[in-house]
C-alpha atoms as an extended CHARMM CRD file, in Angstrom:
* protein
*
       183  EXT
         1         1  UNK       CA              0.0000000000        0.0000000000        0.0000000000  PROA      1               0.0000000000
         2         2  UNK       CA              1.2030000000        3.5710000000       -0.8740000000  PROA      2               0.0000000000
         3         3  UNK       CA              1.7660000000        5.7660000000        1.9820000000  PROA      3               0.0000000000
         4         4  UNK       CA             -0.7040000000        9.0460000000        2.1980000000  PROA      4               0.0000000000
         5         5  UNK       CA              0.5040000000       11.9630000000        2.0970000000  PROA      5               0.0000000000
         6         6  UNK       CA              0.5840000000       14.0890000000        5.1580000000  PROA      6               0.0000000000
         7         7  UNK       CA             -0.3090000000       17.9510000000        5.0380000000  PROA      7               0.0000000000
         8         8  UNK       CA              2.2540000000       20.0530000000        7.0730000000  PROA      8               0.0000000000
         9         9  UNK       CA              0.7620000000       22.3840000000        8.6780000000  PROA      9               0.0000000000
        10        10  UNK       CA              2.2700000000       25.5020000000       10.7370000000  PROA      10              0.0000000000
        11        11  UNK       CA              1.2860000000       23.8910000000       13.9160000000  PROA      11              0.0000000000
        12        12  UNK       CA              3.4020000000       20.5370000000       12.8350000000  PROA      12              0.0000000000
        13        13  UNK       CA              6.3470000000       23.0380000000       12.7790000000  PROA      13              0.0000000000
        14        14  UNK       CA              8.3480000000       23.0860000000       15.4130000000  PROA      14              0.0000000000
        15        15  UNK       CA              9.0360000000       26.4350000000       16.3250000000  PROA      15              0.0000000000
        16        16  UNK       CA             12.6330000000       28.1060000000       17.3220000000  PROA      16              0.0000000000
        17        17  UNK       CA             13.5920000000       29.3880000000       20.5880000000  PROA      17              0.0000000000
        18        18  UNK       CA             12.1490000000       32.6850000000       19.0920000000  PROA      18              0.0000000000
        19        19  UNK       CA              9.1460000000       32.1100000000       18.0080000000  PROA      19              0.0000000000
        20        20  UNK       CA              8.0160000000       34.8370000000       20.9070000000  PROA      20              0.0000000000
        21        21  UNK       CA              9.0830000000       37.0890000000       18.6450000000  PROA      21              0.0000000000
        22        22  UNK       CA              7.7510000000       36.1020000000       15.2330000000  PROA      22              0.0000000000
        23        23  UNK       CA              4.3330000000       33.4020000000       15.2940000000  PROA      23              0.0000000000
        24        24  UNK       CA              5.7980000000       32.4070000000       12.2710000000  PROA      24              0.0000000000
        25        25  UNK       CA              9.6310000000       31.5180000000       12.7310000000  PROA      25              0.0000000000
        26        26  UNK       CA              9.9550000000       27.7610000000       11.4650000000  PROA      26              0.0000000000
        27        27  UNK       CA             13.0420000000       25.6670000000       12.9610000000  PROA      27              0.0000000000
        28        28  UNK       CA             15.6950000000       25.6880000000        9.9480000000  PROA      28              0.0000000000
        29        29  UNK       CA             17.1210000000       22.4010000000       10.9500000000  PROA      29              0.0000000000
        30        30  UNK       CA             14.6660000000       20.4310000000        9.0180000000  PROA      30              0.0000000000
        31        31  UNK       CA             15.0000000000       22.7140000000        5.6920000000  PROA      31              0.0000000000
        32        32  UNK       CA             18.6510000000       22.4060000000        5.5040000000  PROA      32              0.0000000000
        33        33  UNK       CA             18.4600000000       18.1930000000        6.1700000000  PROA      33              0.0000000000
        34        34  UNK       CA             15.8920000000       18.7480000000        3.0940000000  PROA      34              0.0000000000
        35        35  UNK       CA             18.1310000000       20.6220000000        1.3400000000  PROA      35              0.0000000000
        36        36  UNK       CA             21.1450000000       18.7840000000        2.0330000000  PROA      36              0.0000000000
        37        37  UNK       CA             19.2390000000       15.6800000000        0.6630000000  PROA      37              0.0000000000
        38        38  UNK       CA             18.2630000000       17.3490000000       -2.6860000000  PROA      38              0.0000000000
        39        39  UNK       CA             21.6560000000       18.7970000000       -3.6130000000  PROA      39              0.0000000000
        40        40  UNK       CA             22.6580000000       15.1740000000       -2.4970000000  PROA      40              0.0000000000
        41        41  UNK       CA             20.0680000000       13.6510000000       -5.3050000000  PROA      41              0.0000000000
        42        42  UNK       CA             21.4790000000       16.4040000000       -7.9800000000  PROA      42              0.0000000000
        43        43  UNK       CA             24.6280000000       15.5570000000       -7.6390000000  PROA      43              0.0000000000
        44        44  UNK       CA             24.0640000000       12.0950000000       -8.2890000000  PROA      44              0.0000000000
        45        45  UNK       CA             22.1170000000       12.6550000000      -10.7280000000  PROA      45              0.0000000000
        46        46  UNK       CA             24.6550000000       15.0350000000      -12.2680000000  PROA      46              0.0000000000
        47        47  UNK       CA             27.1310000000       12.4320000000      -11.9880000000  PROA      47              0.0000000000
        48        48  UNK       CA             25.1620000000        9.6970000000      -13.6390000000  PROA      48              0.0000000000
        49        49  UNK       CA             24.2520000000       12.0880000000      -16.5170000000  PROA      49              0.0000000000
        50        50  UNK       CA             27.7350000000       12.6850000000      -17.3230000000  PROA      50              0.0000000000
        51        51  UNK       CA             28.4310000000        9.1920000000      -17.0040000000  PROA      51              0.0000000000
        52        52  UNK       CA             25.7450000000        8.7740000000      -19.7760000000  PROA      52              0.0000000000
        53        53  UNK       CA             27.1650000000       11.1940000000      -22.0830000000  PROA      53              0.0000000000
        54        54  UNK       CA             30.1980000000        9.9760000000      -21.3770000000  PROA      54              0.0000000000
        55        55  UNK       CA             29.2610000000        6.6040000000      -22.5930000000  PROA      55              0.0000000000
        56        56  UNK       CA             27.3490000000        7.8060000000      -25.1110000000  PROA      56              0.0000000000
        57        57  UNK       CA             30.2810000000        9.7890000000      -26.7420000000  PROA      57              0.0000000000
        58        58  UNK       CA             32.5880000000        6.9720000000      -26.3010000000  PROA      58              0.0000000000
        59        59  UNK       CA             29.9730000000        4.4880000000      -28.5620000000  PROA      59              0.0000000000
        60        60  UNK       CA             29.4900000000        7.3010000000      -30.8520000000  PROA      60              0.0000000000
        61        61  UNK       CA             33.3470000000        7.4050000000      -31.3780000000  PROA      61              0.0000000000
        62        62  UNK       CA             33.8620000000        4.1050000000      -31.6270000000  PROA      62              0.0000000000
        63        63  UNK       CA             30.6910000000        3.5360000000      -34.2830000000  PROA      63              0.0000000000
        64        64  UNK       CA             32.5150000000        6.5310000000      -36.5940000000  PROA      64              0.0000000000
        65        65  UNK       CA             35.9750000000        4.5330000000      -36.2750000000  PROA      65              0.0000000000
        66        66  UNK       CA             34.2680000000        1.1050000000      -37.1150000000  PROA      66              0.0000000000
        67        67  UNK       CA             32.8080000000        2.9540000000      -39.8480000000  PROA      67              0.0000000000
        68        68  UNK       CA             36.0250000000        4.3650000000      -41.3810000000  PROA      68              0.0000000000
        69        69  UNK       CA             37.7330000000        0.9350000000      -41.0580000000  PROA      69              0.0000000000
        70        70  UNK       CA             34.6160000000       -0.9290000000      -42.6950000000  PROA      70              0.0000000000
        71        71  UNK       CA             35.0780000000        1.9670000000      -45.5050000000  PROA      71              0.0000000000
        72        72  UNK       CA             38.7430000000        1.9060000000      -45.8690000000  PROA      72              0.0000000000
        73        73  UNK       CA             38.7180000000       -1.8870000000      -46.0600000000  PROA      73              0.0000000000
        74        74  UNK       CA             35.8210000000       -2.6330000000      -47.6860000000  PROA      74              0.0000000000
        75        75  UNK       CA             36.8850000000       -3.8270000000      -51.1150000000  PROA      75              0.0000000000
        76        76  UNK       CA             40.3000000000       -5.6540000000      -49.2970000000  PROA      76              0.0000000000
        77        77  UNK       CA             38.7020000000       -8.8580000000      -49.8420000000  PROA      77              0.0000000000
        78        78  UNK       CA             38.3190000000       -8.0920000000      -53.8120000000  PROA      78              0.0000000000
        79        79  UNK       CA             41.7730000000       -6.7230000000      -53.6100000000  PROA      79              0.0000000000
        80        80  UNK       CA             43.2090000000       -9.8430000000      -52.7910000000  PROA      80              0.0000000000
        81        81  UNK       CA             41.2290000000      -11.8670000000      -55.4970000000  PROA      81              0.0000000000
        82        82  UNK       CA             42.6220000000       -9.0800000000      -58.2050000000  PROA      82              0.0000000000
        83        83  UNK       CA             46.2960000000       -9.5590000000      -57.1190000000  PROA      83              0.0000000000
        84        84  UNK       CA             46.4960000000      -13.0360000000      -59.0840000000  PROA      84              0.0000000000
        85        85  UNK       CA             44.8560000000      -11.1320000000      -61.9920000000  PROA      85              0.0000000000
        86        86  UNK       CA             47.4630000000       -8.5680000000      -62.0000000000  PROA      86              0.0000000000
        87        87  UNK       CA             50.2430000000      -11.2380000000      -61.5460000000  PROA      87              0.0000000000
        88        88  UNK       CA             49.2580000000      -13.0160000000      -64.6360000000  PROA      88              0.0000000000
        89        89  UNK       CA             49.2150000000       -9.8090000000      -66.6870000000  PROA      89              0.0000000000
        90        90  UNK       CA             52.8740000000       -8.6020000000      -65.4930000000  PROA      90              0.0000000000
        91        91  UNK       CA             53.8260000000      -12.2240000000      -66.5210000000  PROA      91              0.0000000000
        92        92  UNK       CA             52.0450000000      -12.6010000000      -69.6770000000  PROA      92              0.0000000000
        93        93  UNK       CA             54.0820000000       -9.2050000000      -70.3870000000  PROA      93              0.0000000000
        94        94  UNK       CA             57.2350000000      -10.0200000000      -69.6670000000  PROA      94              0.0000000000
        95        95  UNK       CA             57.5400000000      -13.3940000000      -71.9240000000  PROA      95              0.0000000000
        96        96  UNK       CA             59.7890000000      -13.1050000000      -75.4360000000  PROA      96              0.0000000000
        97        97  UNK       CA             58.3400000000      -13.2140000000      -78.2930000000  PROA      97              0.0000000000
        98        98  UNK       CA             55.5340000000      -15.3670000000      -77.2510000000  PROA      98              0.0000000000
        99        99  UNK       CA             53.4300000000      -16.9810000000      -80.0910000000  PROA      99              0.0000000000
       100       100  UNK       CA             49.4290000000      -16.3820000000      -80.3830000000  PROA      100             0.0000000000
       101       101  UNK       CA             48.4500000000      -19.4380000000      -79.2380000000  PROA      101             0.0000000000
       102       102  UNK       CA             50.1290000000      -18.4400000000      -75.8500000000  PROA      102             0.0000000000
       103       103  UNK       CA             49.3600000000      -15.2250000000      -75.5020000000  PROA      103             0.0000000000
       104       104  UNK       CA             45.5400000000      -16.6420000000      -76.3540000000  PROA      104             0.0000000000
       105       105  UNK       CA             46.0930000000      -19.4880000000      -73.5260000000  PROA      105             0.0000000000
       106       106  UNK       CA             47.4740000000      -16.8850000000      -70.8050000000  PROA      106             0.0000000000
       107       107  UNK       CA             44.6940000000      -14.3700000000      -71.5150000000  PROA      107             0.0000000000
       108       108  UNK       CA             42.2990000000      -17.4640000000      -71.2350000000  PROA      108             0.0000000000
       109       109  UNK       CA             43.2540000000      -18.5840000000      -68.0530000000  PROA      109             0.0000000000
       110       110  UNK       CA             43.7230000000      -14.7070000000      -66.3840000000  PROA      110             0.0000000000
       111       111  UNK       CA             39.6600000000      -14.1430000000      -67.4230000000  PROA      111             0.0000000000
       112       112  UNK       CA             39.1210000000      -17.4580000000      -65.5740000000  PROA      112             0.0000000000
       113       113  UNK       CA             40.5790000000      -15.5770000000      -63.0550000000  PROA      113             0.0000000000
       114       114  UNK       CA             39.1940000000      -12.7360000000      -63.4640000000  PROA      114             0.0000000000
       115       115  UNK       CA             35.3620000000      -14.5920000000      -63.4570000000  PROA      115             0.0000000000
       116       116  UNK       CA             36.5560000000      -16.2830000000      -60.5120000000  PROA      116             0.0000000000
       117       117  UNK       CA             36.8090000000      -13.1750000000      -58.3500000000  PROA      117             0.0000000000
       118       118  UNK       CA             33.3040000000      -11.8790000000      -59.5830000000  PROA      118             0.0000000000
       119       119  UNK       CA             31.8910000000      -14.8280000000      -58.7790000000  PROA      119             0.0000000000
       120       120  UNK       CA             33.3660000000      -15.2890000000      -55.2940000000  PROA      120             0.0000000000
       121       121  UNK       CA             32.3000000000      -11.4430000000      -54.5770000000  PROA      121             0.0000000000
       122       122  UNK       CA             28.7460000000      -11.4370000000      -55.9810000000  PROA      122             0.0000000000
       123       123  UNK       CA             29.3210000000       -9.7110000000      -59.3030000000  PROA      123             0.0000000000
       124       124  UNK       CA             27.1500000000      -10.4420000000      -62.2980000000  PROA      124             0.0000000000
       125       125  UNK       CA             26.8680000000       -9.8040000000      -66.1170000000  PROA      125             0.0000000000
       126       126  UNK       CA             23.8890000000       -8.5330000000      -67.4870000000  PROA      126             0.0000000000
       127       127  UNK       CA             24.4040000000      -10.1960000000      -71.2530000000  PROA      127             0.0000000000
       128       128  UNK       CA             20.9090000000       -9.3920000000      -73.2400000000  PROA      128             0.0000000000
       129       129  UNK       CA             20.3490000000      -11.9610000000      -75.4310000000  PROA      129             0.0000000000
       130       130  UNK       CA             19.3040000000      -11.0050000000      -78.8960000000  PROA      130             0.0000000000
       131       131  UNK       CA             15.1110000000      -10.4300000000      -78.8200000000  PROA      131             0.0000000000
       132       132  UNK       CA             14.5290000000       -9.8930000000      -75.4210000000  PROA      132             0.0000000000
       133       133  UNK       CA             12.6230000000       -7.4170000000      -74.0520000000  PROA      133             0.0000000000
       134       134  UNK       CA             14.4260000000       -3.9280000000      -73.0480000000  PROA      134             0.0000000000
       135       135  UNK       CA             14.6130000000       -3.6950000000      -69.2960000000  PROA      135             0.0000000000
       136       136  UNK       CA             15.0900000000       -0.1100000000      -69.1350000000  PROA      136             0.0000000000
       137       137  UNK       CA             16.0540000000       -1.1220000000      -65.0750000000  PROA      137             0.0000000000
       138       138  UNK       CA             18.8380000000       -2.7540000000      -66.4880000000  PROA      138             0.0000000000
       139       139  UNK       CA             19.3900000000       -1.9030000000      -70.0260000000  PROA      139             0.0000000000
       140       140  UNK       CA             20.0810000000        0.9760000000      -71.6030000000  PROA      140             0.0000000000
       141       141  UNK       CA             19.4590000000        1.1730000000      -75.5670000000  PROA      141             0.0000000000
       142       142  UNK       CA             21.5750000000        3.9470000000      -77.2230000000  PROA      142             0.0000000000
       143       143  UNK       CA             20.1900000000        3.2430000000      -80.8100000000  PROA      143             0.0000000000
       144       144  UNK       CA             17.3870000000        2.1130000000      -82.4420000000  PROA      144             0.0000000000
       145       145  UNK       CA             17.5230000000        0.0550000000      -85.6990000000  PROA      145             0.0000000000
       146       146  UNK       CA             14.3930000000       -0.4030000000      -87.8240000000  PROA      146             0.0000000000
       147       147  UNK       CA             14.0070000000       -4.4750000000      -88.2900000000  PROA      147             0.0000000000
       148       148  UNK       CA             11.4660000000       -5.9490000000      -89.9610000000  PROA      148             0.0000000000
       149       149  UNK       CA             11.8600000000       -9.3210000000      -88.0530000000  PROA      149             0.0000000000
       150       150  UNK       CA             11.9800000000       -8.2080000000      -84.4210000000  PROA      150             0.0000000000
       151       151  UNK       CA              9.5250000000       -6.6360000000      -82.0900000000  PROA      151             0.0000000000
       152       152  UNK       CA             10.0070000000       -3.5310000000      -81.1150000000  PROA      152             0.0000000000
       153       153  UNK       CA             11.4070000000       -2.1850000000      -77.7600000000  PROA      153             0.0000000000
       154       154  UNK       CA             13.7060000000       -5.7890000000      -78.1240000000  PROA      154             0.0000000000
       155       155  UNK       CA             17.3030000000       -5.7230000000      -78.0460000000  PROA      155             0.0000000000
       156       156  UNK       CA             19.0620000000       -6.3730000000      -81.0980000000  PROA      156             0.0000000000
       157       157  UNK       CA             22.1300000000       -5.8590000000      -79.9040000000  PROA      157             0.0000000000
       158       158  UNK       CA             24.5230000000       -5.9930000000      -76.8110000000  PROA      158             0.0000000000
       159       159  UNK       CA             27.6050000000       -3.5850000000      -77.4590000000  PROA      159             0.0000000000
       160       160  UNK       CA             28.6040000000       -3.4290000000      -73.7280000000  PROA      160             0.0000000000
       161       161  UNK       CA             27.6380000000       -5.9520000000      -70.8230000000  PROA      161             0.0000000000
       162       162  UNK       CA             26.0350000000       -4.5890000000      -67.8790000000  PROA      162             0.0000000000
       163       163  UNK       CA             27.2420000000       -5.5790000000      -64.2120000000  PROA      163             0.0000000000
       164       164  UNK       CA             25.0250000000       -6.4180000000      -60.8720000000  PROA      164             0.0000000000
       165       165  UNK       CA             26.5960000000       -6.5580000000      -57.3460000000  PROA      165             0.0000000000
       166       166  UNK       CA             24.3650000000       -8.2250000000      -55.2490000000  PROA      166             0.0000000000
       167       167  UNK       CA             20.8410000000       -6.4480000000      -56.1030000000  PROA      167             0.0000000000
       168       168  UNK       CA             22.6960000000       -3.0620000000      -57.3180000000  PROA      168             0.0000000000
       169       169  UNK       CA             23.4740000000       -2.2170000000      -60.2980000000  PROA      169             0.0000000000
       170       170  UNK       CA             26.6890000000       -1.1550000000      -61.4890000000  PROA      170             0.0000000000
       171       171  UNK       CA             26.1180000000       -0.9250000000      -65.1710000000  PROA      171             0.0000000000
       172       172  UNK       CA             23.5780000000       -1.0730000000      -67.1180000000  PROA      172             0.0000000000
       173       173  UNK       CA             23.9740000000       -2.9530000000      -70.5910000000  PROA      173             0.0000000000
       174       174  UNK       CA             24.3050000000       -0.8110000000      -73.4650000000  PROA      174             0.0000000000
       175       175  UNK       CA             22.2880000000       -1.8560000000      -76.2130000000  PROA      175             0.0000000000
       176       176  UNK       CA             20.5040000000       -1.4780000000      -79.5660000000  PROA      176             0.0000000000
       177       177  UNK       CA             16.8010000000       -2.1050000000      -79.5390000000  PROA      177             0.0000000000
       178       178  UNK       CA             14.6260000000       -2.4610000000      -82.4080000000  PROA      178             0.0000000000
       179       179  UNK       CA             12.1240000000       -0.3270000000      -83.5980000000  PROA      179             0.0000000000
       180       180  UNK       CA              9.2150000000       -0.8660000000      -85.2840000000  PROA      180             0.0000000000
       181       181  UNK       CA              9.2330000000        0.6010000000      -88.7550000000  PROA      181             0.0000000000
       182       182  UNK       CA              7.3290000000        3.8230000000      -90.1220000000  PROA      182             0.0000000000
       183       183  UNK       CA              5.4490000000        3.1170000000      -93.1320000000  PROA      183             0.0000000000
């Protein structure tokens, strides 16, 4: 059960040595335990409040430096899967006289690289295939060509590949689409 509340009234106050003088002279004693108490309470209160903001700044700093490192080191996983790329380039480069069919063979193998890497990091090709429908989400037609044999608003075709990371797009593929010809 809650406690009532008890109205203080001036006859509850005890009353100083001179209270003769003045009826309503109040003993101080009981004010200054009062206020002793509340500058008590604000003072811990104080102290927990800076020990709030304190913590706050402190996650607030260290949420801004996670951030930077997550920036700067974002793509270091990609890096590392473009170093064997780069490798095989310097090396292809630094053969004699190499014949076609080994220059053809090196550049072979650093694409399969190359794939590799896009693969492992969640990067697609958008390759249109020659009638399908212009995604304009994804596509991005920079010509139209009159056909008598295609749809219109289809891709005829793909003069750049497009690229997704995850759900984003990077690219879109740059296409011609056919148009239906004016008569």
């Amino acid at each position: 059960m809650q406690e009532q509340e008890k109205r203080v009234t001036t006859e509850d106050i005890p009353m100083s040595d001179d209270s003769a003088a003045s009826p309503l002279a109040i003993d101080d004693s009981r004010l200054v335990v009062q206020l002793e108490l509340a500058k008590k309470k604000l003072a811990e209160s104080s102290d927990a409040l800076l020990r709030v903001r304190a913590d706050a700044e402190n996650s607030r700093r260290r949420f801004n430096e996670d951030l930077e490192k997550s920036r700067k080191f974002a793509i270091e996983s990609f890096a590392e899967s473009m170093v064997p790329v780069k490798d095989s380039l310097e090396m292809a480069l630094m053969l004699d006289w190499p014949s076609f069919e080994a220059i053809r063979e090196g550049v072979e193998i650093t694409l399969k690289q190359l794939n590799a890497a896009f693969e492992r990091h969640g990067l697609k090709e958008i390759t249109p295939q020659r009638g399908e429908k212009i995604d304009p989400a994804i596509h991005q037609a920079v010509a139209l060509i009159s056909t008598g044999e295609q749809a219109s608003d289809t891709v005829v075709s793909v003069l750049q590949k497009g690229y997704m990371l995850a759900d984003r797009l990077l690219r879109p593929a740059i296409v011609t689409a056919a148009q239906t010809p004016t008569m």
